[in-house]
N, C-alpha and C positions, 0 to 999 in steps of 0.2 A: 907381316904375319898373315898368312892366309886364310885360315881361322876367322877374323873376325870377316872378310870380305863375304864370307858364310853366313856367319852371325849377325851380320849388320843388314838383312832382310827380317823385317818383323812375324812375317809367318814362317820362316824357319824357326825363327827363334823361339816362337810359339808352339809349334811341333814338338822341340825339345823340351818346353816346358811339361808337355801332353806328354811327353815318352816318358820324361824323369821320373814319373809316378809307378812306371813297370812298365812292360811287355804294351801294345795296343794293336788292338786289328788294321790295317790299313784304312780301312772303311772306316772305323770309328774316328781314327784322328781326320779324316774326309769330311764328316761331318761337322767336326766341333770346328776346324778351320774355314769349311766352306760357310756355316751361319754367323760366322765372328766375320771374317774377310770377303764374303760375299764373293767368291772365286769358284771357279769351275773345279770338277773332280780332276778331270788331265790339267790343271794347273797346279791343284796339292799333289799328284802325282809328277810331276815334277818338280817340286820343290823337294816330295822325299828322295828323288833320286840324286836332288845335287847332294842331300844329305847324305846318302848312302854312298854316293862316288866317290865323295869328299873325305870319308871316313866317320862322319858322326852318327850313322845309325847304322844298325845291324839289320836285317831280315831274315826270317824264317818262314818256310814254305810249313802249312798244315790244314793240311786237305784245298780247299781252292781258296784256303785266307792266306794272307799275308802280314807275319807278325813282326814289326818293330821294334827297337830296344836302341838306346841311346847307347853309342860308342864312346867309353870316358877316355879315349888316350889323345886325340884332338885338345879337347875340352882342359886336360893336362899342362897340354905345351897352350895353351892360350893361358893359363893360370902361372907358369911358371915365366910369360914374358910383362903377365901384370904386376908380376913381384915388385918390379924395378919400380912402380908407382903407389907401390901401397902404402910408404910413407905419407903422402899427400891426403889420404884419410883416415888410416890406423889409429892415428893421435885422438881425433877427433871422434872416430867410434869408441876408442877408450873412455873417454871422457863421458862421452854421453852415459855408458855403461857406469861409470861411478855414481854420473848425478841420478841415474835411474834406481841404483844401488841404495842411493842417502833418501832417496824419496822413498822407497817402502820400509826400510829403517824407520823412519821419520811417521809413518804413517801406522805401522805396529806397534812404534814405544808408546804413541796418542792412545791406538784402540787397547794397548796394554793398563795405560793409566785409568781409562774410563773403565776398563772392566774390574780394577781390582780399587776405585772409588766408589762409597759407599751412593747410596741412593739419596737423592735430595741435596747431597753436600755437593757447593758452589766447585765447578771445575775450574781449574785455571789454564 
């Protein structure tokens, strides 16, 4: 899948982390990348263009900026070849999701009983 051979550079992946939020100046994700990764601007400028080549990010010309936006149909076909592994942790996210469920249950029936026991009387 050639998706992840994209994905599998940490400042790309960063990049899209910075896009997912909306729209960003080129410059601005220049910045947040060059003080995280300590890399030159023509090096995050290459990295956005394997993105852009690659299909993960969009650009738009306004005025002498250059605007960004994550391409989700990559992103898609890398989701739909994880499918075939989500067994291996689906189970396991459910689960936690239950015990996380029984813990604040657990913890409103307590704050429930303390609030409607009277004052001074022994809590059990």
């Amino acid at each position: 899948m050639r998706a992840f051979d994209i994905l599998g550079d940490p400042v790309r992946r960063r990049i899209l982390e910075l896009l997912a939020d909306g729209e960003r100046a080129a410059g601005d994700v220049g910045a947040v990348v060059q003080e995280e990764f300590g890399i030159s601007q023509p090096a995050v400028s290459q990295h956005l263009k394997v993105l852009r080549e690659n299909g993960f990010a969009r650009v738009r010309a306004e005025g002498a900026r250059r605007l960004y936006a994550v391409d989700p149909e990559p992103l898609r076909e890398a989701d739909v070849w994880l499918e075939h592994f989500r067994r291996f942790w689906t189970p396991h996210l459910d689960a936690l999701a239950t015990e996380l469920a029984r813990g604040k249950r657990g913890r409103r029936l307590r704050e429930q009983r303390a609030a409607d026991s009277p004052e001074g009387e022994e809590k059990s």
